[in-house]
Structure formats: structure tokens, C-alpha cells
VODREN-322691 format. One record per residue (C-alpha): residue in one letter; x, y, z. Coordinates in nm, 4 decimals. Example, Ala and Ser with C-alpha at 12.3 -4.5 7.8 and 13.67 -1.06 7.14 Angstrom:
BEGIN
("A"; (1.2300; -0.4500; 0.7800))
("S"; (1.3670; -0.1060; 0.7140))
//
This chain:
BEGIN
("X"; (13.5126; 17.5576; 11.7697))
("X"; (13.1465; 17.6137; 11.6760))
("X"; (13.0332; 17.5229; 11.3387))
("X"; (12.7249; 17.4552; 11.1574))
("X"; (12.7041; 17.2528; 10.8118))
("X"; (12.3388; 17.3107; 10.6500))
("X"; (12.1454; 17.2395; 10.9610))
("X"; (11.8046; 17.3005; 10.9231))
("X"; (11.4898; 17.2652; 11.1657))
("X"; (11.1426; 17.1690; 11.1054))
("X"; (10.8363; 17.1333; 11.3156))
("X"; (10.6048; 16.8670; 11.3032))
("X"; (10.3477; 17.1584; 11.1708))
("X"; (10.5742; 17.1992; 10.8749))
("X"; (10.6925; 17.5508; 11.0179))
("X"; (11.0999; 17.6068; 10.9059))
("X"; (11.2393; 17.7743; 11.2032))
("X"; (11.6126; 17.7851; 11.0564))
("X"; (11.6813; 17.6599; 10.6955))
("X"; (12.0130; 17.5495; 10.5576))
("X"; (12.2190; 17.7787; 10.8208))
("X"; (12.6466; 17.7089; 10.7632))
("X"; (12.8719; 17.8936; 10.9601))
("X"; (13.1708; 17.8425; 11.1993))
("X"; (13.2559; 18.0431; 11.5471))
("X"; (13.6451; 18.0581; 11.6110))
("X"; (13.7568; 17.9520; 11.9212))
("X"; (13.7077; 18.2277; 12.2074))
("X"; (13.4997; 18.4277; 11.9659))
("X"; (13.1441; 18.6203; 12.0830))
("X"; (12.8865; 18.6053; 11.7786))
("X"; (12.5855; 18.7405; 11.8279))
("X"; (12.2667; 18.6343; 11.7063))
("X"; (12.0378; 18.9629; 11.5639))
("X"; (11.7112; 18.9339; 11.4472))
("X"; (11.2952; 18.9947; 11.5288))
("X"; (11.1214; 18.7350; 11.7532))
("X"; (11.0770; 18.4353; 11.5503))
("X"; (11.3487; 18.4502; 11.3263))
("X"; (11.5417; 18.1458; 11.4443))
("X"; (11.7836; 18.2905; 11.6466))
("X"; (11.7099; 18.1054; 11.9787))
("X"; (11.6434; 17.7384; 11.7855))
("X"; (11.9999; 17.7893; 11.6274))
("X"; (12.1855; 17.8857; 11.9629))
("X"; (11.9454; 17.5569; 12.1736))
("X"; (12.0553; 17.3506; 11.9120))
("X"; (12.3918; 17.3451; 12.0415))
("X"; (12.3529; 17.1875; 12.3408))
("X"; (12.0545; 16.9861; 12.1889))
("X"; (11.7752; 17.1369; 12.4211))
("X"; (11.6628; 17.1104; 12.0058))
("X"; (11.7470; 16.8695; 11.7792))
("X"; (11.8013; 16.9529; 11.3871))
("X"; (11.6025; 16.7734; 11.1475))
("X"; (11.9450; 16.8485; 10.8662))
("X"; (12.2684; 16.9039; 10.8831))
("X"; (12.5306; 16.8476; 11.1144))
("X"; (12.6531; 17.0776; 11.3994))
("X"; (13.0290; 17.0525; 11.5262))
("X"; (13.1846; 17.1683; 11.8994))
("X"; (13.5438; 17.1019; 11.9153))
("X"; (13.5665; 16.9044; 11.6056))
("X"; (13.2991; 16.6146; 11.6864))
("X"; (12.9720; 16.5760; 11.5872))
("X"; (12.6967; 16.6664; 11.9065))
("X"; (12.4589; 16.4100; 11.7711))
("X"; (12.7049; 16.1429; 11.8833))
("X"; (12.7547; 16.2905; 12.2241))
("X"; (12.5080; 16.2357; 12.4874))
("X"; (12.3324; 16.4601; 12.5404))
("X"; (12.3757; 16.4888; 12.9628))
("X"; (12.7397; 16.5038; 12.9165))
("X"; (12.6973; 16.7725; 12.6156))
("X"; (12.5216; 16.9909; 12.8507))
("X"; (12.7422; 16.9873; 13.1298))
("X"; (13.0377; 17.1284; 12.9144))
("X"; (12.8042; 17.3463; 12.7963))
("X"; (12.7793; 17.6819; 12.9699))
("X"; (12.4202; 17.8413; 12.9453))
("X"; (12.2849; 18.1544; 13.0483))
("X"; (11.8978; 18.2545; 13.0427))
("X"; (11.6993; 18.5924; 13.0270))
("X"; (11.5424; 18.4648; 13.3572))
("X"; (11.8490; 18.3168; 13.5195))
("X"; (11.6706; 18.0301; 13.6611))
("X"; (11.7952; 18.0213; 13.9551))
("X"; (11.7200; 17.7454; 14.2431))
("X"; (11.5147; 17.9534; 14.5184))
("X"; (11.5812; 17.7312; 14.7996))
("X"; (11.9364; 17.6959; 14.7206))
("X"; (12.2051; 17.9202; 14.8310))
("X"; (12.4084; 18.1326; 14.6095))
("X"; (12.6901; 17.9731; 14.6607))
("X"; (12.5083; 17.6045; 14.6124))
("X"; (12.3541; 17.7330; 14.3029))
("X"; (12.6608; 17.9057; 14.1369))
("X"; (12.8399; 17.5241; 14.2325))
("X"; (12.5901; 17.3273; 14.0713))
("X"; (12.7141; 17.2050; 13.7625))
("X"; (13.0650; 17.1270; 13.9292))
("X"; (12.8639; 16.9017; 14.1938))
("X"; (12.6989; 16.7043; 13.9136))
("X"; (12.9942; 16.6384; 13.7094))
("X"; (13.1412; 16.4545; 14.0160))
("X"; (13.3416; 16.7753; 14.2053))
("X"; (13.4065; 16.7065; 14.5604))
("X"; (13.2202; 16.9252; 14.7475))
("X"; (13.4541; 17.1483; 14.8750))
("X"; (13.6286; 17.1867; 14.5541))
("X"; (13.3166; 17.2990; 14.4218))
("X"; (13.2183; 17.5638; 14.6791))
("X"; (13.5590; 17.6932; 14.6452))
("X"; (13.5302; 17.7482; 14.2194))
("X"; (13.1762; 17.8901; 14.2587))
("X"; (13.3508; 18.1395; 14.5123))
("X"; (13.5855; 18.2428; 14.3138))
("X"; (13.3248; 18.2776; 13.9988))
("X"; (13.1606; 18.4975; 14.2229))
("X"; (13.3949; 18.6967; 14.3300))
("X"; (13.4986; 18.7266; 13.9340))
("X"; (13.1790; 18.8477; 13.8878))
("X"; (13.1772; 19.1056; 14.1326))
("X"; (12.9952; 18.9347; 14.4348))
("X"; (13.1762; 18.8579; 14.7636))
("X"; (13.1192; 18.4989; 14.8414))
("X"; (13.1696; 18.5531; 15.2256))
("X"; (12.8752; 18.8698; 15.1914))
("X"; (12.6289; 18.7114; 14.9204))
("X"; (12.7369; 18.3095; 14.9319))
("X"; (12.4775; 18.2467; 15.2199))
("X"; (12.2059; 18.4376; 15.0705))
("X"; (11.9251; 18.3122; 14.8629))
("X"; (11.8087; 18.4131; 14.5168))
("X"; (11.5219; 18.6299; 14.6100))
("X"; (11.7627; 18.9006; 14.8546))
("X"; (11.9727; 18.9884; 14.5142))
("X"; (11.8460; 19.2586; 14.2939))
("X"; (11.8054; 19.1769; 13.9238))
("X"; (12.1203; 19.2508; 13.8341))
("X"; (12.2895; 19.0463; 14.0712))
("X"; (12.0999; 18.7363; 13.9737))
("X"; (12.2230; 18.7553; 13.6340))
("X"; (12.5848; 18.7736; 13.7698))
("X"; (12.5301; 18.4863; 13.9541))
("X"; (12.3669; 18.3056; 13.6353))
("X"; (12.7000; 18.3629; 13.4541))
("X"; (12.8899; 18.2523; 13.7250))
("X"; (12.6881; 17.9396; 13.7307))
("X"; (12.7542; 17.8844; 13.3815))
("X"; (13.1450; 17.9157; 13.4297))
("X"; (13.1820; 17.7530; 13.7044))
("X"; (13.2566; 17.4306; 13.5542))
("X"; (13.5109; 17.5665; 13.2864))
("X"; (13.3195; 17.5493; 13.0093))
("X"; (13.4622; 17.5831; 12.6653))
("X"; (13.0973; 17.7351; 12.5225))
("X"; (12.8828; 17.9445; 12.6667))
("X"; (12.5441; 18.0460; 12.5020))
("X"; (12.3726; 18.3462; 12.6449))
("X"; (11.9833; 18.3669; 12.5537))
("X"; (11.9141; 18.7741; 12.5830))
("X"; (12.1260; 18.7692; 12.9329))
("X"; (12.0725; 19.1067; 12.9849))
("X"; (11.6945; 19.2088; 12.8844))
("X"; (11.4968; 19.1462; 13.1825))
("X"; (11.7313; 19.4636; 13.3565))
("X"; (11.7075; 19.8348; 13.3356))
("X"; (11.9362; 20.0130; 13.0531))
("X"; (12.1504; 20.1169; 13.2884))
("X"; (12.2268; 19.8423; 13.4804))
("X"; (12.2457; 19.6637; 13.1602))
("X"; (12.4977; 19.8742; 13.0157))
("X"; (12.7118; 19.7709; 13.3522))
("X"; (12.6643; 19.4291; 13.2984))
("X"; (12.7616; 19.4367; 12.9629))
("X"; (13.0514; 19.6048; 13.0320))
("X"; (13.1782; 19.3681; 13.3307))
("X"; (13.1365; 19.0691; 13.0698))
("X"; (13.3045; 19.1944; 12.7940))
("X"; (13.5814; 19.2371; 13.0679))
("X"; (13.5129; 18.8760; 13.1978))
("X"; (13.5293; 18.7577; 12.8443))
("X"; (13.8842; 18.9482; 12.7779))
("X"; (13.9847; 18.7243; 13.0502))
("X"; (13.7979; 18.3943; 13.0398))
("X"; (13.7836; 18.3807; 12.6381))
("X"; (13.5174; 18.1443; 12.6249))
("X"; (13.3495; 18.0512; 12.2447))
("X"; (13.0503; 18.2294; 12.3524))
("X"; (12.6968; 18.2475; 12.1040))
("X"; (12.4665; 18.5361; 12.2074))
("X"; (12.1144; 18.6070; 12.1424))
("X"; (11.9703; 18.9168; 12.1138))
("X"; (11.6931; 19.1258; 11.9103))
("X"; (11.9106; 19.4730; 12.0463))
("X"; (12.1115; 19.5638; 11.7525))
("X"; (12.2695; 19.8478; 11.9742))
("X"; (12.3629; 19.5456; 12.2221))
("X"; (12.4691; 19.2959; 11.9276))
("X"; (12.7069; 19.6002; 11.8050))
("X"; (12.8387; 19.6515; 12.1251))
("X"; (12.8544; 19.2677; 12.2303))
("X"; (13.0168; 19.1133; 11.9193))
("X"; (13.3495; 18.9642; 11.7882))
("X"; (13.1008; 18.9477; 11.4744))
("X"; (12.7334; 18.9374; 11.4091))
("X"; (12.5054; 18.6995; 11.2541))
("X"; (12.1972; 18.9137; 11.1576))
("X"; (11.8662; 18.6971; 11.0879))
("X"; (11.6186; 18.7382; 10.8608))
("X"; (11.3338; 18.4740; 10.8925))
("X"; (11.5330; 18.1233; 10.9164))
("X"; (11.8121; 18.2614; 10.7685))
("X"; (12.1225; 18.4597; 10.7905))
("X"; (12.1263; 18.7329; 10.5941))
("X"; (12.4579; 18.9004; 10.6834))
("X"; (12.7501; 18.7290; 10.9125))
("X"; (13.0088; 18.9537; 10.9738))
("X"; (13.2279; 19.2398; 11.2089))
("X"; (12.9612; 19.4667; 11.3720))
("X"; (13.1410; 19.7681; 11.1678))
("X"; (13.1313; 19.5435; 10.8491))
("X"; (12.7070; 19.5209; 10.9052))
("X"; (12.6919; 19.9256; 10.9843))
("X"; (12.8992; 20.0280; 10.7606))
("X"; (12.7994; 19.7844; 10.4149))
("X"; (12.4714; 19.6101; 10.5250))
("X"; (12.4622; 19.3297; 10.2242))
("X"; (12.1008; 19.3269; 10.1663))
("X"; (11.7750; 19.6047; 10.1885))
("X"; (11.6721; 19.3965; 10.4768))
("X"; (12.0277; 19.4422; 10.6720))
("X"; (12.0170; 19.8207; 10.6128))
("X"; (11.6211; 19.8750; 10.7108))
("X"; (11.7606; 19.5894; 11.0301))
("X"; (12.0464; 19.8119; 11.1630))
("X"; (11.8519; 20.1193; 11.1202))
("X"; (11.8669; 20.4473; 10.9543))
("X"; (12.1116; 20.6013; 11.1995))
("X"; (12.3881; 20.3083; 11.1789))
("X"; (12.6195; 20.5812; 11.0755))
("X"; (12.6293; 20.6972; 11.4653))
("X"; (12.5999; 20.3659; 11.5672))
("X"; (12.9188; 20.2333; 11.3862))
("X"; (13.0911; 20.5258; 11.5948))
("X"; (13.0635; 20.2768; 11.8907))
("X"; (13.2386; 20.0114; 11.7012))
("X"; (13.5191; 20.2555; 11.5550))
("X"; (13.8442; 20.2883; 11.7287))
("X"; (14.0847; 20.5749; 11.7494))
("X"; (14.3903; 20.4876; 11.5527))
("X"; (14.7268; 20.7428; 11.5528))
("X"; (14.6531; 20.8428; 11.2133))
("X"; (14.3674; 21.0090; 11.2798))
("X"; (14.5176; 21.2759; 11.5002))
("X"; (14.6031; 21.6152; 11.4472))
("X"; (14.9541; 21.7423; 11.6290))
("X"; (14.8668; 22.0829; 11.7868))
("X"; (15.1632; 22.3217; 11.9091))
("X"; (15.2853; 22.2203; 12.2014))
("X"; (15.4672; 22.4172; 12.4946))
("X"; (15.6677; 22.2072; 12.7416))
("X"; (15.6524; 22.2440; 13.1095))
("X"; (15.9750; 22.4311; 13.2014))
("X"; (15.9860; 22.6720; 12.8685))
("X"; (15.9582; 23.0018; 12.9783))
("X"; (15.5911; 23.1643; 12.9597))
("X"; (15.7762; 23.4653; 12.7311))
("X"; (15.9191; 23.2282; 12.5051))
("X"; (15.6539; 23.0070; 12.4560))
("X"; (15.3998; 23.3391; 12.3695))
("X"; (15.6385; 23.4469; 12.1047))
("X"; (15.6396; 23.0853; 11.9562))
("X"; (15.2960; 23.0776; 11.9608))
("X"; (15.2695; 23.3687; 11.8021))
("X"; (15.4452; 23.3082; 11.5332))
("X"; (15.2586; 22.9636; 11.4849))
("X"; (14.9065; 23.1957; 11.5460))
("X"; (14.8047; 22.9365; 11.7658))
("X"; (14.5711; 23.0522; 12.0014))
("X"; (14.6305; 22.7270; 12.2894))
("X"; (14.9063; 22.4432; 12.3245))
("X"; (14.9019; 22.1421; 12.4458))
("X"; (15.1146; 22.0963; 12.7984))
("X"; (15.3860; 21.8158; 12.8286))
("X"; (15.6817; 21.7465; 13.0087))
("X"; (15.9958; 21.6037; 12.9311))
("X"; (15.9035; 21.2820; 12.8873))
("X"; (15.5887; 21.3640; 12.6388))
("X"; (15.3132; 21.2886; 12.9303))
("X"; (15.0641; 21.4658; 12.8868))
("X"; (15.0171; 21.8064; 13.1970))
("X"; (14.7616; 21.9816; 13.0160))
("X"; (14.6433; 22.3136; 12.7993))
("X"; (14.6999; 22.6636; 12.8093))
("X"; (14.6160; 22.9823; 12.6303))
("X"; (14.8531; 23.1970; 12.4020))
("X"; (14.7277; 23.4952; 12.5598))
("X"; (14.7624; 23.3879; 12.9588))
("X"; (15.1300; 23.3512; 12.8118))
("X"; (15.1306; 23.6800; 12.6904))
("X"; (15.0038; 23.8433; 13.0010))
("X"; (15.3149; 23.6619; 13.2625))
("X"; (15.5322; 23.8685; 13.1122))
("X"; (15.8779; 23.8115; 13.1909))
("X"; (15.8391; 23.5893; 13.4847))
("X"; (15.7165; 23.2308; 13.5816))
("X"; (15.7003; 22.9427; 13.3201))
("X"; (15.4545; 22.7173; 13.1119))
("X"; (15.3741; 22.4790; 13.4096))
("X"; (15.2723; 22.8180; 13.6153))
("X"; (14.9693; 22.8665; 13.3589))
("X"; (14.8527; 22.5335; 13.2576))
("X"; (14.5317; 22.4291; 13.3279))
("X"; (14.4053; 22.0628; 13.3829))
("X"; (14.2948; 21.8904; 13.0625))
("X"; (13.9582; 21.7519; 13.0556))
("X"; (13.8497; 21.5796; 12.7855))
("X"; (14.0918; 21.3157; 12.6952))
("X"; (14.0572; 20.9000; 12.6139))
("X"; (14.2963; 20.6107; 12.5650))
("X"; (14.4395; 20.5468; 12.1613))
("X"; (14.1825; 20.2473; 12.0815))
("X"; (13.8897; 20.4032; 12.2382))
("X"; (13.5806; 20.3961; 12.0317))
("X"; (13.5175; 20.7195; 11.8550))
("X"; (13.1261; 20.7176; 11.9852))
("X"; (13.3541; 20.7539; 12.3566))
("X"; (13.5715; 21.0827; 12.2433))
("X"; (13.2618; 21.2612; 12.0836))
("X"; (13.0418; 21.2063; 12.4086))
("X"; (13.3827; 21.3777; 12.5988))
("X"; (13.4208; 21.6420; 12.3538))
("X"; (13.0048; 21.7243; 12.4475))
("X"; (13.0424; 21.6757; 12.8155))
("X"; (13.3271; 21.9222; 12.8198))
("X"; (13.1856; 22.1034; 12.5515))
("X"; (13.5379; 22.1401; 12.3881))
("X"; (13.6509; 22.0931; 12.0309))
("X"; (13.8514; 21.8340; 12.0225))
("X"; (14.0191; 21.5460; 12.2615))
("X"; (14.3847; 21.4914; 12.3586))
("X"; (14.4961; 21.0863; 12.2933))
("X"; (14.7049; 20.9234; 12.4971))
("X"; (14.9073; 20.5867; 12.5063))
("X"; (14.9045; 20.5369; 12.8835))
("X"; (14.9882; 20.8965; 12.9853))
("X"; (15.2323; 20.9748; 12.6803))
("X"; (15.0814; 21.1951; 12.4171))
("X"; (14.9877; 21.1054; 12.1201))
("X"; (14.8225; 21.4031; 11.9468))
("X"; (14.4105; 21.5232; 11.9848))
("X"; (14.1481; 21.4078; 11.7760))
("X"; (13.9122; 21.7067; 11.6088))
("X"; (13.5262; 21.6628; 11.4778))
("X"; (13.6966; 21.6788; 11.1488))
("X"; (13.9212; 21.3802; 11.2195))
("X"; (13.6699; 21.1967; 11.3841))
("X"; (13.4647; 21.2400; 11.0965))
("X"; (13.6845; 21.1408; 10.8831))
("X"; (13.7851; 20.8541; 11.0409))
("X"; (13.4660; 20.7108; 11.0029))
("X"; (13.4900; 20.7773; 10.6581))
("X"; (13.7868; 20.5914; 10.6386))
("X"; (13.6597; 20.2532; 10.8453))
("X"; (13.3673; 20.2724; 10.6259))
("X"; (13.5516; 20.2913; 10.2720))
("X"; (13.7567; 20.0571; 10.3798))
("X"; (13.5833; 19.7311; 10.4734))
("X"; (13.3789; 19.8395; 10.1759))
("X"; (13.7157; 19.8379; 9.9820))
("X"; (13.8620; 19.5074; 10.1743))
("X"; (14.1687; 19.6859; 10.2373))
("X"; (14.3492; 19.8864; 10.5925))
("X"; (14.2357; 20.2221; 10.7304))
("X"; (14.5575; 20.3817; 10.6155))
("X"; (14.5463; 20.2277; 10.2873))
("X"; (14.2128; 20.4408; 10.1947))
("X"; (14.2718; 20.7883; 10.0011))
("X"; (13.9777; 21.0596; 10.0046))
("X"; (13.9746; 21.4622; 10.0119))
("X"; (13.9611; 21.5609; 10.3809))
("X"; (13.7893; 21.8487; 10.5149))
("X"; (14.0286; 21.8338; 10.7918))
("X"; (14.2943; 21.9182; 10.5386))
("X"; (14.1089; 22.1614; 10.2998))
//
């Protein structure tokens, strides 16, 4: 969709702000752009819609060359989103959030009507915030409305210039979230800048991490964590990318452990003496169907003696996530609940739970393999898990 054949930019002062930069963005891909303030980050993403113009190379959208599209109409099918929003003051919401459709020739009803429902996409009712004006939203609500704004004409590109930095962490971390959702949906070609590695990690289809001009490393956020190509990658990503790729890890079904299990009906004297002779000391609770009901203790079996069943004992499991949840996600749950592992679950079936051993070494794994260029599964090591 995106692609960029040695395009290079220099200033009149004979400063290089990007040098010989070739790469290519699939279609409904998010790259992010990593780097230090004046690396070239910003010049790469603004040369796009030709807010900057190259001084080499060619850049591509869509197959055609930009520098033989004007560059009005470029813009317009251009979505863009600022640090700063830039919002019109004395426009309305709703007027602002339409204004792209409205100069690309939308009636104006069939304008107000897509910037509603871009609002209400983004998590603002157009019939409580449409009326309002810039200045009654919080931060955080502008920069909905700036992303709204830059959907609202269906763009196929959208280029986001640190969209989130001039918010709190926390509200932040909520916007990021509700766009990643948004982009699950919308699956726009979408460039990102950032100097956040933690955000470009958590942001990115892959990552484009700059040095000064140039790209020293353009590849999957675990791919950069886990085998940083240069000194200047590693020293980039920081000393701690080890816990950092846990945010970019997932939980596959390999990497659970299957603990004894006692099913819902069994008889509490039954399912003691089975434990027993396992010498587990807990089991995991499930019914018929394998959903998960969840956890009780060998010895609350032992002490029901000859009455009641498993379900009469079980108590409510916890700490559990979703199969494909980052790993960073099940180690915060087993610390909140302070327990020592987490159950898994495919929708509410049971998959097995995942232990500090197995979460360690399936980081281990994700690591050797992109190192290796090969699957998770395909990677051999001695586990502590197993020793």
C-alpha cells in the first residue's frame, strides 16, 4: 500500500533529515515509527501526504506515484492525526469531525450523518457531544474526535504524529486500547510516530526503529526485543526488553501445563482418593462440557467425608485470561491474585494453566525462535518446567 524506494530529504542548509529510506507497509498494516527527536521519523511519515517533499526517491500509495497526484486531492484521502488535534474552536464537534467529507463535495447531511457515526465509533454520543465545542471536551476526548475526523472520509491511510502524548498515561493507555480495537475493525494502512518504545511495542503490526536518518531495524515488535540487529537497537529498546517483549508474547496451548482435574458431579470421597494418589494438593473444577467452574483443595475433599460432591467445595477461580493473551497480561494476574499460576481458556472451555515456569519458558521459546526463523513449537531447549 505504502512504499518507499530510496527517498531521501535534504534541507536547503545541507542537513539530511532521512537518507536513502526503502521500505513497504502492507495494506491495513500499523508500522510504527521509533526513534529520538530528530531522527527523521516525522519528515518520513509528512512526506506521505507531501506536507514535505523528498529531494530522492520515489514514494508509492496504492501503486501510483504521490508526486503525480495533486497534492489537495492527496490529502483528502489522506487521514491525519496530530499530537495537538487541531481542532476548529468555533466549530462544532460534529462540524469539525465532518470536515473533510464537506470538502470533498459530501452533501451536507450525508456528512453530519458519517461524522456521527465516527463519533459514536469512537466512543462519543453525537446527540450528547455533537453540539459542543472543542474547548468543553477533556484531552482525551479531543483526540477521539481528531481520529474521528481523520476517518470520517474513509480514508485508506492514516498517519498518526504521537496521537497520544499530549494525555496522561492512563488515559493514554485507554486510548490506545480503543484504537487498536478501532483498527481491528476499520483496518486502515496506518504509519505511526512515536519516540515511546513501550507505545511502538504495544502499537505495532511491525516497527521501524530510527537511528539518525535512517532505519536501523524494521521488523515485528517481538523480532526488535527479542534480536535487536545493531548495538544501537539494543541500547534503543532498553536493557529490560526482556519484560517488555512479555507484552508482545502470546499464550499459545503448548505452553500449558494440564493439572488434575475433578469434575463437578464426582463425589468429594472419590475425588480425595484420586487426588491422593496423584499427590496433588488442588484440581482444577470443570463440568461436563470442559468449562471451566473453578479450584478446590485435596484436603477440603478429604474433610466432606462421605457426603456432598466436587461442585459443593469449589471455590471461584480468580486469576484466569483468554488463549492469545499476552504473557505480560497472565503474570500481572498471577501478582494481583498472588497465585502461582493462571487457568487458560478458549471462551469458557479449558484449556490447561500456565505456571512461571511455562511462562518463562515460553519466552524462551518466542525468543529462540525468531532468532532461529522457524515456529514456537519447532524450538527444542531443556525446560526447567520439566526438570
Amino acid at each position: 500500500m505504502i512504499r518507499f524506494e530510496q527517498v531521501g530529504k535534504v534541507y536547503a542548509d545541507g542537513t539530511t533529515a532521512v537518507d536513502g529510506l526503502s521500505f513497504e507497509v502492507a495494506e491495513g498494516e500499523l508500522v510504527t515509527l521509533v526513534g529520538p527527536s530528530g531522527c527523521g521519523k516525522t519528515t518520513t511519515m509528512m512526506m506521505v501526504n507531501r506536507l514535505i517533499e523528498p529531494t530522492s526517491g520515489r514514494i508509492m500509495v496504492d501503486g501510483e506515484d504521490i508526486a503525480k497526484v495533486d497534492p489537495v486531492k492527496l490529502r483528502r484521502n489522506i487521514g491525519y492525526v496530530i499530537q495537538q488535534v487541531g481542532l476548529f474552536p468555533h466549530r462544532t464537534i460534529l462540524d469539525n469531525t465532518a470536515t473533510v467529507p464537506s470538502l470533498v463535495g459530501w452533501k451536507k447531511a450525508k456528512a453530519r450523518a458519517r461524522a456521527a457515526e465516527l463519533l459514536d465509533l469512537v466512543g462519543l454520543d453525537p446527540k450528547v457531544y455533537g453540539a459542543r465545542y472543542p474547548a468543553q471536551l477533556s484531552g482525551g476526548q479531543r483526540q477521539r474526535v481528531g481520529v474521528a475526523r481523520a476517518l470520517a472520509a474513509d480514508p485508506p491511510v492514516l498517519l498518526m504524529d504521537e496521537p497520544f502524548g499530549a494525555v496522561d498515561p492512563v488515559v493514554r493507555e485507554h486510548l490506545q486500547n480503543e484504537f487498536l480495537s478501532l483498527q481491528a475493525t476499520v483496518r486502515k494502512t496506518v504509519l505511526l510516530v512515536t519516540h515511546d518504545i513501550e507505545e511502538a511495542v504495544r502499537m505495532g503490526d511491525r516497527i521501524a526503529v530510527y537511528g539518525q536518518g535512517r532505519i536501523e531495524q524494521f521488523d515485528t515488535p517481538a523480532a526488535v526485543l527479542g534480536t535487536p540487529a545493531t548495538p544501537y537497537v539494543a541500547q534503543f529498546v532498553g536493557a529490560d526488553r526482556g519484560l517488555k517483549r512479555l507484552s508482545v508474547t502470546t499464550i499459545e496451548p503448548d505452553d500449558l501445563e494440564q493439572p488434575s482435574v475433578a469434575r463437578l458431579d464426582e463425589p468429594a470421597p472419590d475425588a480425595a482418593a484420586r487426588l491422593r494418589a496423584e499427590g496433588a494438593r488442588w484440581a482444577v473444577v470443570l463440568g461436563t462440557d470442559g468449562d471451566l467452574h473453578g479450584w478446590v483443595a485435596a484436603d477440603a475433599l478429604a474433610l466432606a467425608g462421605q457426603e456432598g460432591t466436587v461442585g459443593d467445595l469449589a471455590r471461584r477461580m480468580e486469576a484466569w485470561v483468554p488463549v492469545g493473551t499476552p504473557l505480560k497480561q497472565a503474570f500481572s494476574e498471577m501478582l494481583q491474585h498472588d497465585a502461582g499460576w493462571v487457568a487458560v481458556l478458549d471462551g469458557t472451555h479449558f484449556l490447561g494453566v500456565l505456571t512461571p515456569a511455562k511462562l518463562h519458558e515460553a519466552l524462551r521459546r518466542s525468543v529462540d525462535a525468531d532468532a532461529q526463523g522457524v515456529a514456537r513449537d519447532e524450538v527444542e531447549f531443556d525446560s526447567v518446567a520439566d526438570a
